[in-house]
C-alpha positions, 0 to 999 in steps of 0.5 A: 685843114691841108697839110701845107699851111705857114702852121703845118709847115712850123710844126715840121720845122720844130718837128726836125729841130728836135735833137734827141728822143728825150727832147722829142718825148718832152716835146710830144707829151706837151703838144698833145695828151696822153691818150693822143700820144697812144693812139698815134703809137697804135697806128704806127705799131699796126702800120709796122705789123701791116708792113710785116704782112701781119693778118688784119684780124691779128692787127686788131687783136693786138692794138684794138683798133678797129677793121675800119682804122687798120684798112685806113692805116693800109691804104695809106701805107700802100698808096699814100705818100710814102710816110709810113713806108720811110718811118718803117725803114728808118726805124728798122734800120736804127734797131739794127 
């Protein structure tokens, strides 16, 4: 499925409606499973550990995740669209 569809554009909508992180977690745990709302958790922790210049084999040690998911989640950081480089940031920017 493309990413630009009515559907896909609805969903970000609702997405960026959210107000707050409890309405986000409510949100998220009716869309989609647990097991689901894990693994999307795991992808960002490596893509943040990614962005740290955290060692691959580190990576997959820490998250399980597979040598083959940990050089997608890379090449998306590195040469996708930018995603994950502006979620990094504004998450490391609201720690602060």
């Amino acid at each position: 499925m493309r990413v630009e569809t009515p559907e896909t554009e609805k969903l970000f909508k609702a997405i960026l409606g959210l107000e707050s992180l409890e309405e986000a977690k409510a949100f998220f745990r009716d869309l989609l499973t647990q097991n689901e709302i894990e693994e999307f958790a795991v992808r960002f922790k490596a893509a943040c550990m990614l962005s740290d210049g955290i060692p691959y084999i580190q990576i997959q040690k820490e998250t399980g995740l597979s040598s083959t998911t940990v050089a997608r989640i890379s090449k998306w950081l590195n040469s996708g669209m930018e995603g994950y480089k502006l979620a990094i940031k504004r998450v490391h920017h609201g720690d602060s």
